[in-house]
C-alpha positions as CSV (number, residue, x, y, z in Angstrom):
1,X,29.7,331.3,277.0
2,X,30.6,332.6,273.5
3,X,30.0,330.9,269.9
4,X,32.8,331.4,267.8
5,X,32.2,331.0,264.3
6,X,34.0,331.1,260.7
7,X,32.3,332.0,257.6
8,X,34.4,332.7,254.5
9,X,32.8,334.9,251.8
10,X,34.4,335.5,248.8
11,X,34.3,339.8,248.8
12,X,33.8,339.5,244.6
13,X,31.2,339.8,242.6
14,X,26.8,340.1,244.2
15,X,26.8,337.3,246.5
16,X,28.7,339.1,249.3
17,X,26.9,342.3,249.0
18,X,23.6,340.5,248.7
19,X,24.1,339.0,251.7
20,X,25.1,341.9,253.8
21,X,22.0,343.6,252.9
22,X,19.5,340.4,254.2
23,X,21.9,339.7,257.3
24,X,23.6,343.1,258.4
25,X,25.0,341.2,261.4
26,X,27.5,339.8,259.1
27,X,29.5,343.1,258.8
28,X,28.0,345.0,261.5
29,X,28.4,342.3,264.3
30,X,31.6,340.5,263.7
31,X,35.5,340.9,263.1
32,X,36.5,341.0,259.6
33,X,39.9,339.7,257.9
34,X,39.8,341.1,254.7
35,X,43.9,340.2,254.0
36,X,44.2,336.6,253.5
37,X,46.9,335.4,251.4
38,X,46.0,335.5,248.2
39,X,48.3,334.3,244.5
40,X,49.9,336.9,243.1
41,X,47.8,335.7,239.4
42,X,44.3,336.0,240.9
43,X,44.9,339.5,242.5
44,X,46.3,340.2,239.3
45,X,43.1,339.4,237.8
46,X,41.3,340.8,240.4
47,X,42.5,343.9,239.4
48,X,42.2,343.2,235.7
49,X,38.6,342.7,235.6
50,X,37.5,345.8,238.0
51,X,39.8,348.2,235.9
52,X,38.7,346.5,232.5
53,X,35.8,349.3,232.2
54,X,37.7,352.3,233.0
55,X,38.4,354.3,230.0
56,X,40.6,356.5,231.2
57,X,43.0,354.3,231.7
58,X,43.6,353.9,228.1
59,X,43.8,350.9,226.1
60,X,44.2,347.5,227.4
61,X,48.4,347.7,226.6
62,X,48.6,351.2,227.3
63,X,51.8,351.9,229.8
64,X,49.4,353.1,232.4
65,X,46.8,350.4,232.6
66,X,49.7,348.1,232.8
67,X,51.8,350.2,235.8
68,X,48.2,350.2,237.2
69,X,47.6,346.6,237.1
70,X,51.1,345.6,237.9
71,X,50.6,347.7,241.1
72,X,47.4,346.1,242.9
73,X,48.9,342.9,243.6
74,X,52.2,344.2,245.1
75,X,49.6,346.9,246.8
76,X,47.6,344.1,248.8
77,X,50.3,341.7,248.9
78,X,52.1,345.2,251.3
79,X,49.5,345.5,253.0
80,X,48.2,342.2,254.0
81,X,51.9,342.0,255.5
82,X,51.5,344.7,258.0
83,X,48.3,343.9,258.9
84,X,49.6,340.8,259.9
């Protein structure tokens, strides 16, 4: 009676958005896991290249930047374990 389906979209960069805005069913119609596992490193990075532009944050081995960065990953890690 039902289709079940499973599309996996990475959530970085255009192509996600892009998508959402030429099929809306994609976020409006379906169930969304946004906390998969993902390496330590690459949230790491994550976080990394979306900070990168922030000025405020000081330079890149300022003592905040770094606390800031060091936090994301331990930040999704917490909360993709109680989501689970």
């Amino acid at each position: 009676k039902n289709l079940h389906m499973a599309l996996c979209f990475s959530p970085v960069g255009d192509a996600m958005r892009n998508r959402a805005k030429k099929f809306p069913a994609l976020v409006n119609c379906t169930v969304i896991d946004w906390f998969q596992p993902w390496p330590m490193d690459a949230l790491y990075n994550v976080g990394q290249k979306f900070l990168g532009p922030i000025e405020q944050l000081g330079p890149e081995d300022s003592p905040t930047r770094q606390g800031i960065l060091d936090f994301m990953p331990f930040s999704f890690e917490c909360c993709g374990r109680e989501a689970g």
